[in-house]
C-alpha positions as CSV (number, residue, x, y, z in Angstrom):
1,X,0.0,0.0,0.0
2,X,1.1,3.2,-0.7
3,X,2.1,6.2,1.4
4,X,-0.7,8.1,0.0
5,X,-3.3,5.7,0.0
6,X,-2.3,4.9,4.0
7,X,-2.7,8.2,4.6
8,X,-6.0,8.5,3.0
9,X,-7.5,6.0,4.1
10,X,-6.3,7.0,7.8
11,X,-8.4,10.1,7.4
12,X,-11.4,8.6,5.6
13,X,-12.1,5.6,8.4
14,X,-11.6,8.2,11.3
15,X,-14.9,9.8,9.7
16,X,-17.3,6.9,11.3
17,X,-15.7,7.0,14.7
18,X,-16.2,10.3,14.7
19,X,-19.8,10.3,13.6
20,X,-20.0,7.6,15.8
21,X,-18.9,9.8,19.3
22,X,-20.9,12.8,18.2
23,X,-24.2,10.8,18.3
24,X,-23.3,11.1,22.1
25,X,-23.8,14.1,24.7
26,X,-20.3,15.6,25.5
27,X,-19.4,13.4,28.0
28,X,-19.6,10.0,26.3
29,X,-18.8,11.3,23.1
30,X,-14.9,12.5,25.1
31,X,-15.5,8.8,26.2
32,X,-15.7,7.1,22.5
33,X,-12.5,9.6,21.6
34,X,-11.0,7.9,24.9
35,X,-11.6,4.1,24.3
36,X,-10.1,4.8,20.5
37,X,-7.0,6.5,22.0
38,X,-6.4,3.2,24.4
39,X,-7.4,1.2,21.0
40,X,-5.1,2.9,19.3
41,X,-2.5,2.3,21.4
42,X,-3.0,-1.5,21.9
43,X,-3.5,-2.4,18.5
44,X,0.8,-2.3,18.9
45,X,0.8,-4.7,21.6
46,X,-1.0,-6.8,19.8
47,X,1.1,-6.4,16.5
48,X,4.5,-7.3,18.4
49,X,2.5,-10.4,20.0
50,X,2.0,-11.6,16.9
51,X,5.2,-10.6,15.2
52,X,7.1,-12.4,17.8
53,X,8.8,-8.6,19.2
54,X,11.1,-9.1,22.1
55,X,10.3,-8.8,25.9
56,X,12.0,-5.6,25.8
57,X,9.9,-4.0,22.3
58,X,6.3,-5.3,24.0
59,X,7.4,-3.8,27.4
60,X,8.1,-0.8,25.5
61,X,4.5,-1.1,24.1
62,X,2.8,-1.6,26.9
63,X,4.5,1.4,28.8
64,X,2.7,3.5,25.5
65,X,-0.6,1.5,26.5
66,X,-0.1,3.4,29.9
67,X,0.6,6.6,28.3
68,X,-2.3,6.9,26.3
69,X,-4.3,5.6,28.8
70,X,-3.3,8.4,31.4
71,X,-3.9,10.6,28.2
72,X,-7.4,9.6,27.6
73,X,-8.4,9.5,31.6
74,X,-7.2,12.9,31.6
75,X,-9.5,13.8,28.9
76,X,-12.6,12.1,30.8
77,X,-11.7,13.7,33.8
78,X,-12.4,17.2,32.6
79,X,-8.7,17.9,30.5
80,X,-9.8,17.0,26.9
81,X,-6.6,18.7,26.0
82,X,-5.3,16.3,27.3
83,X,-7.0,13.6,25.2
84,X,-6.3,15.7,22.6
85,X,-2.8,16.0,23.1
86,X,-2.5,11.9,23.5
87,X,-4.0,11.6,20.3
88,X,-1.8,14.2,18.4
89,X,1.5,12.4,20.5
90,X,0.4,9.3,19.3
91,X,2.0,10.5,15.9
92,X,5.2,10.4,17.3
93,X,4.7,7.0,18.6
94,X,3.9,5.4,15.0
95,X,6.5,7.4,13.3
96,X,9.4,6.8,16.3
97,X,8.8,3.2,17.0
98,X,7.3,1.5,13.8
99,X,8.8,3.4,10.5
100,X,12.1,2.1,11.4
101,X,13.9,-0.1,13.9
102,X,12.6,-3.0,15.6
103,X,8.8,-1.5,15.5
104,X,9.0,-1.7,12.3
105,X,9.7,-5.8,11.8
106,X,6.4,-6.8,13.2
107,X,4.7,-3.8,11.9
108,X,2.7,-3.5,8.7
109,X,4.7,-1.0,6.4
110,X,1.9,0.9,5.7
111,X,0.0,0.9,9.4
112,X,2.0,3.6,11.0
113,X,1.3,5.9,8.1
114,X,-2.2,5.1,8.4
115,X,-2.2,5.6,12.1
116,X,-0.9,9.1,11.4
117,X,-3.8,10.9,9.3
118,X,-5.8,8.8,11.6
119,X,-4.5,10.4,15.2
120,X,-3.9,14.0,13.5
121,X,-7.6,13.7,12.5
122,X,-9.2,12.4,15.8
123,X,-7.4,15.2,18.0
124,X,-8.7,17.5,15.6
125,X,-12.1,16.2,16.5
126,X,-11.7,16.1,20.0
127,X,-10.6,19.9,19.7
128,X,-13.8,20.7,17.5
129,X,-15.6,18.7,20.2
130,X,-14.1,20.8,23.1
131,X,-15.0,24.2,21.1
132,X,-18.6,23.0,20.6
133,X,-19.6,22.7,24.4
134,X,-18.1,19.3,25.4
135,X,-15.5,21.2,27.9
136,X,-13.2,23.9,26.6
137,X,-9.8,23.8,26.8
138,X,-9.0,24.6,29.9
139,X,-11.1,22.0,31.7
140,X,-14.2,22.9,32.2
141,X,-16.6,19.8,32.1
């Protein structure tokens, strides 16, 4: 798959999610954007599992289970910047750990580019969804 496709499709299938959460009041709709962060970040795990990754590489993806996960209770806890920050750093996470290195051996070539549009698209929405009343930035709930 191609770099541009990856990233396209990214975009494109963060669309129902995000249909999905805004069927919801504020509240659960922060929680759908929450679940996918944890998801997102699992869906990792589960790749070195399967890839065979060292002890070291799934520790490493487990710590970024935590990560997220403190991300995305943040966000439920009144701090959606905080959700939205976990989904934007989650970037860095697919671009650090699985374009190159030993993330990248049990890793689909074209996944972390996927993952990419997909994250820079869902903090956007939980940015959009802070602005619209589900808890500005700051906190409020």
């Amino acid at each position: 798959m191609t770099l541009m496709i990856a990233l396209f499709l990214g975009a494109v299938l963060s669309v129902p999610l995000i249909g999905l959460a805004r069927t919801y009041p504020p509240g659960k709709e922060r929680l759908i954007y929450a679940v996918g962060l944890v998801f997102a970040a699992l869906v990792y795990v589960v790749f070195g599992v399967s890839g065979g990754a060292s002890a070291q590489w799934l520790a490493l993806e487990t710590l970024g289970v935590f990560l997220y996960s403190a991300a995305a209770w943040g966000g439920l806890r009144g701090r959606p910047w905080m959700l939205a920050l976990g989904w934007a750093a989650h970037v860095a996470w697919d671009v650090l750990f699985h374009l190159s290195g030993a993330g990248s051996e049990y890793t689909p070539n074209w996944y972390p580019w996927f993952c990419v549009s997909f994250d820079l698209v869902m903090a956007g929405a939980v940015l959009a969804s802070s602005r619209r009343g589900a808890g500005d930035l700051h906190g409020t709930p």
